[in-house]
N, C-alpha and C positions, 0 to 999 in steps of 0.2 A: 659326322662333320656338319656343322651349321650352316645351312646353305642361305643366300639373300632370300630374303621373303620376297615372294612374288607379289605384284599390286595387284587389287582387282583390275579389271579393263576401266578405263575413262580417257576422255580425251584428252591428252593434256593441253593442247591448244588452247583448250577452254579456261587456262590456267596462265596462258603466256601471254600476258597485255605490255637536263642542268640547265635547273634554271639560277641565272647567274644570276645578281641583281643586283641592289643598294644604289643612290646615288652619291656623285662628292667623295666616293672611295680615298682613302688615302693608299698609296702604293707602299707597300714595304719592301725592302730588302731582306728577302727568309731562304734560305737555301731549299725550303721544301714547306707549302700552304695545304692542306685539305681543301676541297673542293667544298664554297658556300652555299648553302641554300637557297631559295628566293626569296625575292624580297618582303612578298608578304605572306610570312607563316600561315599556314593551313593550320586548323587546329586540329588535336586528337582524335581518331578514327578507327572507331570498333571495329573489323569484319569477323564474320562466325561463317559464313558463307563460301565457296569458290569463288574467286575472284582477283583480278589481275590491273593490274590500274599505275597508278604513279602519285605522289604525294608527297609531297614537299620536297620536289625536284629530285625525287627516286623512284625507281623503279620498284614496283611489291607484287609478287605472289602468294595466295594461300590459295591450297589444297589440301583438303582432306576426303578420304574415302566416308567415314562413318566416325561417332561420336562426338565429343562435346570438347571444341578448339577452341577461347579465343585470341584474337589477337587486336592488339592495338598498335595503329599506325603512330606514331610520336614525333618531335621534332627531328628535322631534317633527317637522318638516316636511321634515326632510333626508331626500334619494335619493340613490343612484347609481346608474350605469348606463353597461354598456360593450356595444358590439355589434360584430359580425368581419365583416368582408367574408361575404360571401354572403345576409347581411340584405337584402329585399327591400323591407319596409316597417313600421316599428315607432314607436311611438307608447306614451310613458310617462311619468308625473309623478303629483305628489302636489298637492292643494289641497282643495275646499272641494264639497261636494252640500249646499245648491244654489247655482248663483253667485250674485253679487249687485254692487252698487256698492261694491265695497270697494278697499279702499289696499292694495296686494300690494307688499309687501316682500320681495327677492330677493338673491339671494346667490351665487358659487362660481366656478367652470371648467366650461369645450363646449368641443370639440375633433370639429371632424367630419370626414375626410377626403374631403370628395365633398360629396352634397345631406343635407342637415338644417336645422335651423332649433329655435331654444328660443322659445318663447311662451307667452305665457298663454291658454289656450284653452279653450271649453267649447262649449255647448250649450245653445238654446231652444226650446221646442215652440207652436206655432201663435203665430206662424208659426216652421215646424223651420228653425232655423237652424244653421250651425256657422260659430264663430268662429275667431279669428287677432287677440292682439297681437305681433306678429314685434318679438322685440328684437334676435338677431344671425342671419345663417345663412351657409351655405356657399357652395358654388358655383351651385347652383340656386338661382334668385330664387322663390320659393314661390307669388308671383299672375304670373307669365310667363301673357299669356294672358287677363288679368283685366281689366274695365275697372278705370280709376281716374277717380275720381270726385272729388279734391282731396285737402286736408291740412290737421292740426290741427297746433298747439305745445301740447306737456304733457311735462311729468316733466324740461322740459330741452333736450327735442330737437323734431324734425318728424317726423313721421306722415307716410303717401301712404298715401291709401282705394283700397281697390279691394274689386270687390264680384265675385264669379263665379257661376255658375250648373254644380251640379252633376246628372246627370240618369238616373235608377233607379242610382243609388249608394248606398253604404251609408252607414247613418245608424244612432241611436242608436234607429231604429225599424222598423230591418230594411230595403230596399233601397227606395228614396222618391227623390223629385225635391226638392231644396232649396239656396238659396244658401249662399255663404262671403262672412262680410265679414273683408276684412282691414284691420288699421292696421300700417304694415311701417315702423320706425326707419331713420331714413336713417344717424344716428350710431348702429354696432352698439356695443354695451354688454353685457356679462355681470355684473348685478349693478347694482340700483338699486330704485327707486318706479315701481308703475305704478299710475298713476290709471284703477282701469275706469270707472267715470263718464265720464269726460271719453272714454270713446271711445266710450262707447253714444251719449254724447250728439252726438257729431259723427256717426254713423253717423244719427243720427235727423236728423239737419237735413241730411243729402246724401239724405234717402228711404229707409233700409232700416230695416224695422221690427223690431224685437226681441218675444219672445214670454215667456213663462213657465221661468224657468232652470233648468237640470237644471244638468249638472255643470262645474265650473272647474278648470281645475287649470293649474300650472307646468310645462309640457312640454316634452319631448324628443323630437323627430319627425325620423326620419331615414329614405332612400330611395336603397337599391342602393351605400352608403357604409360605413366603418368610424369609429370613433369611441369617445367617452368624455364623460363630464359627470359633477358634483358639486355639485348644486343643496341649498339649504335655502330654501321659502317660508314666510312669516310675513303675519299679515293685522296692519297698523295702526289702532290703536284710535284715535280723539281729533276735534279740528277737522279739517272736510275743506279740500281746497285750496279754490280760487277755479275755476272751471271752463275751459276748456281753450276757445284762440282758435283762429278759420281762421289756418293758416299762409299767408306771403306764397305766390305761387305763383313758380314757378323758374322763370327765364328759360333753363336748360336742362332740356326732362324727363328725370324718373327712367329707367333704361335700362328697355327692355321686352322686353331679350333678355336671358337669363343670362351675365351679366356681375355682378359687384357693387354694389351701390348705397353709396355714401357712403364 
């Protein structure tokens, strides 16, 4: 069985760094706005490096252990990001300090040649969690190894929970014992709504408690692969949905080896 690759040790703190604007707005009537950028766009922004920061009223992390990542920061919520063979393990996207229950609207092209995975992912502290909504990934199944704990319907599709236990790993608090909840899409999608309520709230009725939100963001996690992505996130303003049901359970389970799911 394919277990998660373990990270080298680093800190991730060192990794964890809306602006409204315009004047003369005219007001519409829209049942539902994304959230504007500032008022005066930043321009395009290389990093190759670790680093944590914010950039056209978003939120950005990049990490990488070892090889050759870059990424460009782009207008308002949009990144890219391509990485070479000999990348060991990297981790980058743009969104939101602090997360919250919001309506993340997404967009673009992943392409991974190997193990990766794009999600919405962040972080809680007491209790220190780190998250996973998995919408598409590669060849590695990302909770290989993981209990799963059941399934929600939201955004369209089915969810399978899985919860794992990671232990003196690194965290956004320097090397700490703490779990991973996952929600992992069984239909992969590049490009759609993701209801984060609706997964905290199925996580909170399988037992796994959420804490105090640090950071969210639209990610790009890739491990010992080559690849590319062209994401833009946006947060929806308006009426939230209806909250998110237990999915039926499958008379076949989800694979638990690195194979594909859906």
């Amino acid at each position: 069985m394919t277990e998660i690759p373990v990270r080298p040790v680093r800190q991730r703190g060192g990794r964890v760094r809306r602006l409204l604007g315009g004047a003369c707005a005219v007001v519409l009537a829209v049942t539902a706005v994304t959230v504007a950028g500032p008022a005066h766009a930043e321009a395009d922004r290389t990093v190759t490096a670790n680093e944590e920061g914010t950039h056209n009223g978003y939120f950005f992390s990049y990490w990488k252990d070892s090889g050759n990542v870059t990424m460009t920061l782009g207008a308002a919520g949009s990144y890219r990001v391509q990485w070479a063979n000999g990348t060991n393990n990297t981790i980058v996207g743009k969104g939101w300090n602090p997360g919250a229950r919001r309506v993340v609207s997404y967009s673009g092209t992943w392409r991974s040649n190997g193990n990766g995975w794009l999600a919405l992912y962040g972080w809680t502290r007491n209790p220190l969690v780190e998250y996973y909504v998995v919408e598409t990934f590669g060849t590695l199944i990302p909770t290989a190894g993981a209990s799963r704990l059941g399934t929600i319907q939201s955004d369209g599709g089915t969810y399978d929970i899985y919860r794992s236990l990671r232990v003196n790993q690194p965290s956004i608090d320097g090397i700490a014992t703490f779990y991973q909840y996952w929600s992992v899409r069984r239909q992969k999608r590049v490009g759609g709504t993701i209801t984060v309520g609706n997964h905290f709230d199925a996580w909170t009725q399988s037992g796994l408690q959420l804490g105090t939100h640090h950071y969210q963001i639209l990610a790009t996690e890739a491990y010992q692969s080559s690849g590319s992505a062209t994401i833009t996130v946006s947060e929806v303003l308006g009426p939230q949905p209806s909250a998110s049901t237990p999915g039926p359970e499958p008379s076949t389970p989800p694979p638990s080896t690195a194979e594909a799911i859906g």
